[in-house]
ZAMARGU-4260 file (C-alpha; in steps of 0.2 Angstrom, whole numbers, plus 5000, padded with zeros to 4 digits):
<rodrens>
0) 5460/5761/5602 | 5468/5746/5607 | 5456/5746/5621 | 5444/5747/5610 | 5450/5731/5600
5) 5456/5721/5616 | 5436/5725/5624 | 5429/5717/5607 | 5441/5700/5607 | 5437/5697/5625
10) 5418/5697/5622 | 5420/5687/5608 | 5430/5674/5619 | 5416/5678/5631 | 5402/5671/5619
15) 5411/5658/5612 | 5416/5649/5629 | 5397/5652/5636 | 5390/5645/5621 | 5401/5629/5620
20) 5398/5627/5641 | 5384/5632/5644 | 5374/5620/5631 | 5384/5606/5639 | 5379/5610/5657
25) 5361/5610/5655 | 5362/5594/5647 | 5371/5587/5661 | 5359/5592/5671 | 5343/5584/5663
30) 5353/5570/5662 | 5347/5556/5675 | 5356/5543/5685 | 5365/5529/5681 | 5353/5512/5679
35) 5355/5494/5672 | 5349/5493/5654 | 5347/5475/5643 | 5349/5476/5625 | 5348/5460/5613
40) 5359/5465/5596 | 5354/5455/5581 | 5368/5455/5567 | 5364/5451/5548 | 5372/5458/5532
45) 5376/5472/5531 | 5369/5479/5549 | 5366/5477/5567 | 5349/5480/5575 | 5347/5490/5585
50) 5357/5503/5573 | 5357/5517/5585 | 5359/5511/5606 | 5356/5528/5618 | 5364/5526/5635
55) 5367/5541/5649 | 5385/5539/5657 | 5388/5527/5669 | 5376/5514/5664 | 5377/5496/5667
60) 5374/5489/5648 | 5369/5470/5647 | 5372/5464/5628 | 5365/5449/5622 | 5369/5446/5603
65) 5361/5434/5588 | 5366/5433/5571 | 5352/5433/5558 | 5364/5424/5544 | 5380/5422/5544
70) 5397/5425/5557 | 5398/5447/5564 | 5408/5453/5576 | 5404/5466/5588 | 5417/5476/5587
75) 5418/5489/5599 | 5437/5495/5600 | 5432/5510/5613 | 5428/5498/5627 | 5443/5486/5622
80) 5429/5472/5615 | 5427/5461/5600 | 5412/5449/5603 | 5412/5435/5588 | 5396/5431/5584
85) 5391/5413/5578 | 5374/5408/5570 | 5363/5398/5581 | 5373/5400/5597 | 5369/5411/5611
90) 5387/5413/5619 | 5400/5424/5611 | 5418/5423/5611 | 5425/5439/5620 | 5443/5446/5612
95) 5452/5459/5619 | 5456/5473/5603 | 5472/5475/5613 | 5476/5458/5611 | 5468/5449/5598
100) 5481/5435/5601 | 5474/5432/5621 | 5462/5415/5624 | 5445/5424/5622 | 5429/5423/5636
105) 5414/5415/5631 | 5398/5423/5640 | 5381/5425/5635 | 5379/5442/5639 | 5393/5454/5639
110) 5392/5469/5653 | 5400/5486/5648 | 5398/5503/5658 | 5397/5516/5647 | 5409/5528/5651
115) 5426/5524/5643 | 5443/5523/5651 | 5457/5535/5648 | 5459/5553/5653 | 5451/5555/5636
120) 5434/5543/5641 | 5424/5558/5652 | 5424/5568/5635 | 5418/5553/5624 | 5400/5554/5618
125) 5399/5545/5602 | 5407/5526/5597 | 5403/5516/5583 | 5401/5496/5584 | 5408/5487/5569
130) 5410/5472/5563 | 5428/5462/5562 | 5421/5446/5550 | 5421/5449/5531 | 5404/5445/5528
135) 5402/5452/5508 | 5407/5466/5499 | 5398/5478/5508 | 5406/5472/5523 | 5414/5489/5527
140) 5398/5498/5528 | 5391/5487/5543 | 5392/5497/5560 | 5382/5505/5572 | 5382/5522/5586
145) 5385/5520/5604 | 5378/5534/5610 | 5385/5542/5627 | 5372/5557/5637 | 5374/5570/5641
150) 5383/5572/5625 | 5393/5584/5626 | 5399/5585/5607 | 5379/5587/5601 | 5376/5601/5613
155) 5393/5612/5613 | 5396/5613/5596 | 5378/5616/5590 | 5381/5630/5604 | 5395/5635/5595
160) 5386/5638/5579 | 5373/5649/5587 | 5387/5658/5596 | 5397/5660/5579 | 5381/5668/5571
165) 5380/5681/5586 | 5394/5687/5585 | 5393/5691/5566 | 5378/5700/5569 | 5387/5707/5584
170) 5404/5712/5574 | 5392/5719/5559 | 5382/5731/5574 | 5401/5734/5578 | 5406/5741/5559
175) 5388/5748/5559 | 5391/5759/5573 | 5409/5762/5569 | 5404/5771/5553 | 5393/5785/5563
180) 5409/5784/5575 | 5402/5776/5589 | 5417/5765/5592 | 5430/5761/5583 | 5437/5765/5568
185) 5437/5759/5548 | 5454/5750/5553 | 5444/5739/5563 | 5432/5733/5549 | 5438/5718/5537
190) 5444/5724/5522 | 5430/5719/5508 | 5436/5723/5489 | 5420/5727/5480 | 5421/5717/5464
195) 5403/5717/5456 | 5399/5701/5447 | 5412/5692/5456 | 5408/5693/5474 | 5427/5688/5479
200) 5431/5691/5496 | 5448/5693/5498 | 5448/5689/5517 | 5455/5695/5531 | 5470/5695/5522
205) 5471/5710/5511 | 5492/5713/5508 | 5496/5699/5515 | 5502/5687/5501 | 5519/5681/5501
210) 5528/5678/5482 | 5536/5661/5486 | 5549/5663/5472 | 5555/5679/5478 | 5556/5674/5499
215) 5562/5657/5491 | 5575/5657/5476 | 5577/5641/5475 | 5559/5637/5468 | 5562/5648/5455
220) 5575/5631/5448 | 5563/5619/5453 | 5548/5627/5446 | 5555/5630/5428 | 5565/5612/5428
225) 5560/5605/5411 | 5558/5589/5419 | 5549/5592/5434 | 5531/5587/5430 | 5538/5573/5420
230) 5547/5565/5435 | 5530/5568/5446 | 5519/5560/5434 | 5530/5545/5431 | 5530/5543/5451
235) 5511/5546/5449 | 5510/5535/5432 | 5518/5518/5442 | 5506/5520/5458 | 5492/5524/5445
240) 5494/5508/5436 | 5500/5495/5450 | 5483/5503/5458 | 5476/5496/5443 | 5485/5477/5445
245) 5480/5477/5460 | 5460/5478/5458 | 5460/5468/5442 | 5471/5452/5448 | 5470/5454/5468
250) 5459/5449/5480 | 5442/5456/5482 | 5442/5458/5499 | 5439/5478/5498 | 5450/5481/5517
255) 5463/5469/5509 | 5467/5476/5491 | 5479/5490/5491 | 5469/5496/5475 | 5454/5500/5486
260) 5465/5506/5501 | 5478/5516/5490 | 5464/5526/5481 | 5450/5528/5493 | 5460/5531/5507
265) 5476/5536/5506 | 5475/5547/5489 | 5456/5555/5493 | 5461/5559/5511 | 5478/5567/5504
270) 5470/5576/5489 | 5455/5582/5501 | 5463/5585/5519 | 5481/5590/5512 | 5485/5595/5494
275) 5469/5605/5490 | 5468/5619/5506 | 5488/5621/5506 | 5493/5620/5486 | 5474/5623/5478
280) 5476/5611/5460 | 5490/5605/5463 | 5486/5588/5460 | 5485/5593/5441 | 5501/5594/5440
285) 5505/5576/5443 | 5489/5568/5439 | 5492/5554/5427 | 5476/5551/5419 | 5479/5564/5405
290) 5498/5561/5403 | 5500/5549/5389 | 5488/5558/5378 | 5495/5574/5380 | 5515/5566/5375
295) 5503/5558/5360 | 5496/5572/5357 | 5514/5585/5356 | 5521/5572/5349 | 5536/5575/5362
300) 5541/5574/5381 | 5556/5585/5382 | 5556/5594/5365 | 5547/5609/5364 | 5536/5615/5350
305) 5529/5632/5349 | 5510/5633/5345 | 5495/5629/5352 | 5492/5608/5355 | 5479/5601/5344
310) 5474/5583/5343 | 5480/5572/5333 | 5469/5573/5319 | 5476/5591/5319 | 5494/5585/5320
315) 5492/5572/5305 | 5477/5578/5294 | 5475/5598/5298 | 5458/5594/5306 | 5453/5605/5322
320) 5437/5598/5332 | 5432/5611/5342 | 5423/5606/5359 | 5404/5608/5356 | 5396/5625/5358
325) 5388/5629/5371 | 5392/5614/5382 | 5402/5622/5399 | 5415/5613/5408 | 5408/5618/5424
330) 5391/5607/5419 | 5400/5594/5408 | 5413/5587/5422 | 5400/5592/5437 | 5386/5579/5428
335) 5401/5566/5425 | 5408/5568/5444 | 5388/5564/5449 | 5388/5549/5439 | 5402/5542/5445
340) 5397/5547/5463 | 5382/5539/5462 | 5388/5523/5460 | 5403/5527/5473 | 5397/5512/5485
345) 5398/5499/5470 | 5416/5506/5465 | 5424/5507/5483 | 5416/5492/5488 | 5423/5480/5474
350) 5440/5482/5469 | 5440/5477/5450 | 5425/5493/5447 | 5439/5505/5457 | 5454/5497/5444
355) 5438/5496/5430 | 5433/5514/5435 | 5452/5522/5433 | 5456/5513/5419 | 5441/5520/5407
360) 5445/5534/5413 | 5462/5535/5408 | 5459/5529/5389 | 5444/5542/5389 | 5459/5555/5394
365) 5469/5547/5379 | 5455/5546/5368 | 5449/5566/5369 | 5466/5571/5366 | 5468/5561/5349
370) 5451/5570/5344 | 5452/5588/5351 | 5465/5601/5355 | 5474/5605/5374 | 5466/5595/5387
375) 5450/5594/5384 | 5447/5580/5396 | 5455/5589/5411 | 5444/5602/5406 | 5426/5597/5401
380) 5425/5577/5409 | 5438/5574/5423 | 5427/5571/5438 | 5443/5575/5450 | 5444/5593/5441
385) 5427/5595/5445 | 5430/5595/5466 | 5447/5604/5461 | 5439/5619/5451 | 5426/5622/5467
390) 5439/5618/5480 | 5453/5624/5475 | 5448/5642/5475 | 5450/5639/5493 | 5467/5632/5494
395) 5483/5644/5498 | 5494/5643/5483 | 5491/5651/5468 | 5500/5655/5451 | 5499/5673/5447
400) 5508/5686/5438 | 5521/5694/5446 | 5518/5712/5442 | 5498/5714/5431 | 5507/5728/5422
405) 5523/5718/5413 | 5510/5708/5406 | 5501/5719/5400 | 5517/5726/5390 | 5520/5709/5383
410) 5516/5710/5364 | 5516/5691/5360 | 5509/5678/5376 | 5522/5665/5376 | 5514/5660/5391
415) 5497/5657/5379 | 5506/5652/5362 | 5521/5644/5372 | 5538/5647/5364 | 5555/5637/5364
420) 5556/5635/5382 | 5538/5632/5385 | 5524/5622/5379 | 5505/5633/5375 | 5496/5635/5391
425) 5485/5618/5389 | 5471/5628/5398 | 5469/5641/5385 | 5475/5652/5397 | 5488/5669/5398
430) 5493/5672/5413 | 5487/5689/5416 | 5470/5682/5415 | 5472/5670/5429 | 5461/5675/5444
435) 5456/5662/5451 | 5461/5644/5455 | 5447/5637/5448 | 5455/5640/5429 | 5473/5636/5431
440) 5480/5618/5431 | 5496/5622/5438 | 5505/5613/5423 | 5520/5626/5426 | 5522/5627/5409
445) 5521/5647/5408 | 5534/5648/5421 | 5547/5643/5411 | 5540/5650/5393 | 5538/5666/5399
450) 5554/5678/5394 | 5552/5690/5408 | 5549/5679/5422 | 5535/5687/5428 | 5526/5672/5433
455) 5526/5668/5452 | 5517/5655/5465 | 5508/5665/5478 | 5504/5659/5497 | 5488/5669/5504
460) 5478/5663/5519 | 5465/5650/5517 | 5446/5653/5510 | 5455/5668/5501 | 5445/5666/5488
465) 5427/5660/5487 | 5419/5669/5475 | 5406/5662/5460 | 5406/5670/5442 | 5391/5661/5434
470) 5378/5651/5437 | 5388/5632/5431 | 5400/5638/5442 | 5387/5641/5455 | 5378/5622/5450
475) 5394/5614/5453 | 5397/5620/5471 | 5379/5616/5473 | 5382/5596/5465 | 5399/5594/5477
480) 5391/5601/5491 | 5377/5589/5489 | 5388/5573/5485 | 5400/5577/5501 | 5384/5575/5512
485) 5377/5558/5503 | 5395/5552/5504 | 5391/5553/5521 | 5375/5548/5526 | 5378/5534/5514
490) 5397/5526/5518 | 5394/5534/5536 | 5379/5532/5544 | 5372/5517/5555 | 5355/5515/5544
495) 5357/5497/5535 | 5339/5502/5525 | 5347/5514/5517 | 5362/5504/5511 | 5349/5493/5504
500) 5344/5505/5490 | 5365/5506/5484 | 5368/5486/5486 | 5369/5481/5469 | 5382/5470/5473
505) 5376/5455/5479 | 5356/5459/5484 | 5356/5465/5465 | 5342/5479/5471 | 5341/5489/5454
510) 5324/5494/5456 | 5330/5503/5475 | 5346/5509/5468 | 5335/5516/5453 | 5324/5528/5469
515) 5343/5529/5476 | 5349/5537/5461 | 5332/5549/5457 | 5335/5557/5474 | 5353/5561/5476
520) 5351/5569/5457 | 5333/5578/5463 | 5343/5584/5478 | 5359/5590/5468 | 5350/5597/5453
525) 5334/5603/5460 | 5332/5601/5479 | 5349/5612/5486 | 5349/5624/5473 | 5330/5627/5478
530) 5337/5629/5494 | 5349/5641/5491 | 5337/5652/5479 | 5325/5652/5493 | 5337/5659/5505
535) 5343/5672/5492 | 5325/5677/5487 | 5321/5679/5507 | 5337/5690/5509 | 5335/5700/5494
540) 5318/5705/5499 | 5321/5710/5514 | 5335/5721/5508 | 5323/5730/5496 | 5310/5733/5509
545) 5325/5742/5524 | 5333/5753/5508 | 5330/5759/5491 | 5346/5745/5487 | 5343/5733/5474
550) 5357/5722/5469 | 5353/5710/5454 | 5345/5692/5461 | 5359/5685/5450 | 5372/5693/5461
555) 5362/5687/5477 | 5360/5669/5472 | 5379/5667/5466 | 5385/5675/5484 | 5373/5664/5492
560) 5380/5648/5484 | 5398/5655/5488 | 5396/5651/5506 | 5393/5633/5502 | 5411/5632/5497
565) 5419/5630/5515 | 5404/5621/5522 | 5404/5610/5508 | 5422/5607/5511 | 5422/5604/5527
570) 5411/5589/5526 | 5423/5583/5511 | 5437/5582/5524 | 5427/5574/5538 | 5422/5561/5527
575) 5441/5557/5523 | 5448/5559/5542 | 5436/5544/5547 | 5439/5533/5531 | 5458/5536/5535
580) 5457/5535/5553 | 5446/5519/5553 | 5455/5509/5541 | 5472/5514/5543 | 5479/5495/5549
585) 5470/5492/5531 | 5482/5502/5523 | 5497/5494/5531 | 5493/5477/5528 | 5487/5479/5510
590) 5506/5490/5507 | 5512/5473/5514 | 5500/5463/5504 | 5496/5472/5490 | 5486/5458/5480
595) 5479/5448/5495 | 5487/5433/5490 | 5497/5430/5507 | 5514/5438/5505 | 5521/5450/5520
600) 5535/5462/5510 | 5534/5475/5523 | 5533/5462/5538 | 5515/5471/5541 | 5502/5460/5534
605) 5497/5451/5549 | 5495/5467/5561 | 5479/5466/5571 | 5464/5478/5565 | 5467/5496/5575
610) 5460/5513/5572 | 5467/5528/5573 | 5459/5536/5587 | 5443/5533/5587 | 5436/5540/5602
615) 5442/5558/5593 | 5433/5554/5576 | 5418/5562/5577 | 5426/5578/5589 | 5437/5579/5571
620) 5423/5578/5562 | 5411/5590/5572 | 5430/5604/5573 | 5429/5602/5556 | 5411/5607/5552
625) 5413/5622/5564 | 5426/5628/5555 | 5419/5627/5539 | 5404/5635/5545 | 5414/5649/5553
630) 5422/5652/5534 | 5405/5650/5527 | 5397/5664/5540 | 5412/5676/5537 | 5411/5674/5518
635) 5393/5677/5519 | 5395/5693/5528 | 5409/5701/5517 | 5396/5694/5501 | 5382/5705/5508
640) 5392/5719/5514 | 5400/5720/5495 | 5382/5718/5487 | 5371/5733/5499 | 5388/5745/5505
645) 5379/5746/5522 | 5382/5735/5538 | 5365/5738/5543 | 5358/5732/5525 | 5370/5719/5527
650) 5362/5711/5544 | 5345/5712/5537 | 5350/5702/5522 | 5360/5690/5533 | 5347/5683/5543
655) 5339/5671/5528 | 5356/5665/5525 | 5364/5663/5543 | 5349/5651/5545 | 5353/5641/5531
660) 5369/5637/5535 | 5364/5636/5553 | 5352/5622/5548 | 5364/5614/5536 | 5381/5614/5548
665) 5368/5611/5563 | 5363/5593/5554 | 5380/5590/5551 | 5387/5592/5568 | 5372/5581/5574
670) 5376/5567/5563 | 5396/5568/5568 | 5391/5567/5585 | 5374/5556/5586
</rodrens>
C-alpha cells in the first residue's frame, strides 16, 4: 500500500516538474539571439509610450526619452536607473537608485542590456518602469512593463496550470479505479462530507482541527476578558481617526499622506494577506467603524444588560425598526462594497476622499445603530464585511461549539439573549448555529455569556470551508471576485487609455468614467455570473447524458461559484503584495511624516524611494494565482464528486469547469508576468 501511495506522489512530482520545465525550455529555444534594439519613450501624465517594450535576454537596449508635458522619471529600479526627464530637452540626467545622492550622468540615450544583475537576474522576466516625479494625483498609477524572453514566468506557471488540471483528472481516474479495486484503497480517496445544499468541502483535513482553548489554557482568560475588544478597538479607534487627520489637514500628495499609506497599504495588505486566511473575521472584532454606535446603542461599555440590543429608538421610546423584508445582506453590503470599489481610483488617489470616505462611513455605522437593533451596518452595509463574509469562510480560525450536543441541552441561549456575563450575540446568532465564518463576527461575546463554556476557537487547515448556501451568497463571491480583477487591471496594469476612463480627478472625464462604471457593474452582475452559469449548464449536461444523475442546476451553479473563492482570493492578495512591496519606503516616510508638512519623528522621512524586491513581484504574484487555482481545482472536484457520488461522473462534469478556471487563472498568470 504505501508503494502504492509512494508510486502516485512521485508521478505527480513527475508532472509538475515536466510541466513547469518543459514550457520554459521550448521557449528558450525559439528565442533568437541577442541584437541592438532603439526605442524613443515619450512621458506624459499619467503614462509612458510605448506602455509595454518586449526584449529577448541579452539585448543591447538604446533609450531615447521625451516628455509630452511636464517633468517624469524613468524609473527603472531592476537595472539600478532613474533617468529624469525634462520638457524640451533631449539629454536626461542619469541617477543611480542605489544612490540617489551621487552626481547624476547626463546622456542622450541611455544603454541597458536586458538581463539583470544578481544571482536573481537569469530568473527575471517581468520589470516595471515608473515614474519618481509627482506629476498629479494619479501620479502613482504611471508605469510601464519591461518585458524579458524567453519568459520564463509566462511559460512555467501557465505550464503549471495544465499540469495541475491533469493530475486532477489523473487522481479522479485514480479514485475511479480504486473503487473497482484496481489500486488503492478508499483510504487513499479525500474525505468528501456530502452535505446537499451546502456543497462544503471539508478538505483534506477531516479530524484534523485543533480546539485552541483546550491545547492552549491561557486563551480561555484572554478570550472571556470583559475588556478585551474594548482595548482592541480603542487601539483601532486612534489609528482610525489620526488616519482621518491625516487625509483631511495633510498633504495631498497620495505617496506622502500616512492616511493613503496606512489604509491602502499597510491595513488592506494585512486584513487581505494576514488576518483573513489565518483568523477568518477577525478584524470584526477590533474594527472601529461600528463601535461608538454600539456603546450608544447599550447604553454601556463594561456594564452588562441582558437582552437583546435594539436601537435607540428602542432604548428610549419602545420603537423596534425592523430591517426591511426581503432586502439580504449578502446583496445589500455586496452592492455598497461595488459602489465604493468603483470609485476606488478617486479615493486612494486623493487623500481627503480616503478620510471623506472613512468618515461617512463611520456616522453611517452610528446612525443605523440609533435606528435599528444589533449591528445592522456590520451586517447589511459594511463594504469590509462584504470581502470578510466571502473570504473568511476560508480563513483557519473559527468559533464553534465545543461539543453540538451541550447546546443542544441548553434550555435558555445566553449566547443569543446574552445574560450578566455577556452582552446578546449582535449577529442574531446562537452558537450551535454557527457553521460557517461567513455569519459570525467573532465579537467573543458568547464566550464569556455562555454558563457551560462550551464555546471554543478552532484552527483547521486553510480553504476548509468553501461552500455557497444561496444564490446572494453565490452573487457576492461573483461581485469580489470580479472587483479583485478590476483592482487589478486598473491600479496594476501599464495601459494609461484605460486610466483615462477613472480620472475624474483632474482630466474631469465623467462621460469615460460613466462607460468605466457600466462595465465593471455589467461584468460583476451580468457578465461572470453568465460565465459561471455557462460552465455549470455545460457540466450538468454532460452529467445527465454519462448517467441517469441529475443534481438540481441550483446545486451545480452554487458549487460552481464556490471555486471562485480561492481564485478570487488569490488575486486579492496579489494585488496587496505589489501595493505593499512597491510603496513600502512610502510607508516609512509618511509614519515619519504623517501630514506632509516636513517633520522627521522617526528620523525616516527623507529615505530614498526603494521597493521591496521588485524583481520577485510578479513571481509572488504568479505563486499566488497558482495556488489559488490549485485550491479552486481541488474544491471543484470534491463539489462534483459530492453532487454525482461517482468519480467518473465527476470527470465528465469537470471538464466545463477546469476550463473555466484554466482560462480565468491562465489570464491572470499572464498579466502577473507580461
Amino acid at each position: 500500500m504505501k508503494t502504492v501511495v509512494w508510486t502516485r506522489r512521485f508521478r505527480r512530482a513527475f508532472i509538475v516538474l515536466a510541466s513547469a520545465v518543459l514550457p520554459a525550455l521550448i521557449a528558450w529555444w525559439q528565442t533568437p539571439p541577442p541584437c541592438d534594439r532603439y526605442i524613443h519613450i515619450e512621458a506624459f501624465r499619467y503614462g509612458k509610450d510605448p506602455e509595454v517594450i518586449h526584449c529577448n535576454r541579452g539585448d543591447r537596449l538604446h533609450l531615447s526619452f521625451s516628455s509630452r508635458d511636464t517633468a517624469h522619471s524613468f524609473f527603472l529600479e531592476e537595472f539600478d536607473v532613474d533617468a529624469k526627464i525634462t520638457p524640451f530637452q533631449q539629454e536626461v540626467a542619469v541617477y543611480r537608485v542605489s544612490d540617489p545622492t551621487e552626481a547624476p550622468r547626463y546622456v542622450k540615450e541611455l544603454t541597458l542590456q536586458a538581463e539583470c544583475p544578481g544571482w536573481f537576474g537569469w530568473l527575471v522576466s517581468k520589470c516595471q518602469y515608473r515614474c519618481h516625479v509627482w506629476c498629479g494625483p494619479m501620479h502613482a498609477f504611471e508605469h510601464g512593463n519591461l518585458i524579458i524572453h524567453p519568459n520564463w514566468l509566462l511559460w512555467s506557471g501557465w505550464g503549471l496550470l495544465i499540469g495541475m488540471v491533469g493530475i486532477g483528472f489523473w487522481t479522479l481516474w485514480d479514485r475511479q479505479a480504486s473503487r473497482h479495486g484496481v489500486i488503492g484503497s478508499q483510504q487513499d480517496l479525500l474525505p468528501v462530507i456530502s452535505n446537499p445544499g451546502r456543497n462544503v468541502l471539508l478538505s483534506n483535513a477531516a479530524g484534523t482541527e485543533i480546539d485552541l482553548l483546550q491545547r492552549f489554557p491561557v486563551l480561555q482568560r484572554i478570550v472571556r476578558w470583559r475588556g478585551l475588544q474594548y482595548t482592541l478597538i480603542v487601539l483601532s479607534g486612534v489609528l482610525l481617526y489620526g488616519v482621518i487627520v491625516c487625509g483631511l489637514l495633510g498633504t495631498k500628495v497620495a505617496g506622502r499622506n500616512a492616511a493613503v499609506m496606512l489604509t491602502w497599504v499597510v491595513w488592506l495588505f494585512l486584513l487581505v494577506a494576514i488576518l483573513t486566511p489565518l483568523a477568518g473575521r477577525i478584524w470584526c472584532l477590533i474594527c472601529p467603524l461600528p463601535a461608538m454606535g454600539e456603546i450608544f446603542q447599550r447604553g454601556s461599555v463594561f456594564r452588562v444588560e441582558r437582552g437583546n440590543s435594539g436601537g435607540l429608538g428602542n432604548r428610549f421610546f419602545g420603537l423596534n425598526w425592523p430591517w426591511p423584508q426581503g432586502v439580504s445582506p449578502e446583496w445589500s453590503r455586496t452592492l455598497m462594497m461595488l459602489s465604493l470599489g468603483t470609485f476606488s481610483t478617486a479615493i486612494v488617489a486623493v487623500p481627503r476622499l480616503t478620510a471623506w470616505a472613512i468618515l461617512l462611513l463611520v456616522i453611517l455605522a452610528t446612525v443605523m445603530a440609533a435606528v435599528w437593533r444589533l449591528r445592522s451596518f456590520c451586517v447589511y452595509l459594511c463594504p469590509v464585511g462584504a470581502f470578510l463574509a466571502s473570504y473568511g469562510k476560508l480563513g483557519s480560525l473559527a468559533v464553534r461549539a465545543a461539543w453540538p450536543e451541550v447546546c443542544s441541552r441548553c434550555p435558555t441561549h445566553p449566547c443569543y439573549r446574552g445574560n450578566s456575563r455577556g452582552w446578546a450575540c449582535p449577529y442574531g446568532l446562537c452558537v450551535q448555529n454557527i457553521q460557517e465564518n461567513a455569519d459570525c463576527g467573532m465579537c467573543l461575546e458568547c464566550f464569556k455569556s455562555c454558563p457551560f463554556d462550551n464555546v471554543t476557537l478552532r484552527w483547521r487547515p486553510f480553504a476548509s470551508e468553501v461552500g455557497l448556501r444561496n444564490f446572494p451568497e453565490a452573487w457576492q463571491v461573483i461581485v469580489m471576485f470580479a472587483l479583485a480583477a478590476v483592482y487589478c487591471v486598473v491600479h496594476l496594469g501599464p495601459w494609461s487609455s484605460l486610466r483615462d476612463y477613472v480620472n475624474i480627478l483632474d482630466k474631469e472625464n465623467w462621460h469615460l468614467f460613466a462607460v468605466f462604471a457600466a462595465v465593471v457593474w455589467g461584468f460583476a452582475l451580468l457578465g461572470l455570473p453568465a460565465l459561471v452559469a455557462l460552465v455549470a449548464w455545460l457540466g450538468w449536461g454532460v452529467v445527465k447524458k454519462q448517467s441517469e444523475s441529475n443534481p438540481p442546476f441550483r446545486e451545480v451553479f452554487l458549487a460552481c461559484a464556490s471555486t471562485l473563492l480561492p481564485l478570487g482570493f488569490a488575486l486579492w492578495v496579489a494585488f496587496v503584495v505589489q501595493m505593499l512591496m512597491v510603496n513600502f519606503t512610502f510607508v516609512l516616510q509618511s509614519l515619519s511624516d504623517p501630514l506632509g508638512w516636513g517633520w522627521n519623528l522617526l528620523g525616516m522621512a527623507g529615505t530614498p524611494w526603494r521597493q521591496l524586491w521588485p524583481e520577485g513581484i510578479p513571481w509572488v504574484q504568479v505563486v499566488c494565482v497558482l495556488a489559488g487555482a490549485y485550491f479552486s481545482l481541488r474544491s471543484g472536484a470534491a463539489a462534483w464528486l459530492d453532487l454525482t457520488g461517482e468519480p467518473g461522473l465527476a470527470r465528465w462534469g469537470l471538464l466545463p469547469l477546469y476550463g473555466g478556471v484554466l482560462l480565468l487563472a491562465g489570464a491572470a498568470v499572464w498579466f502577473f508576468a507580461c
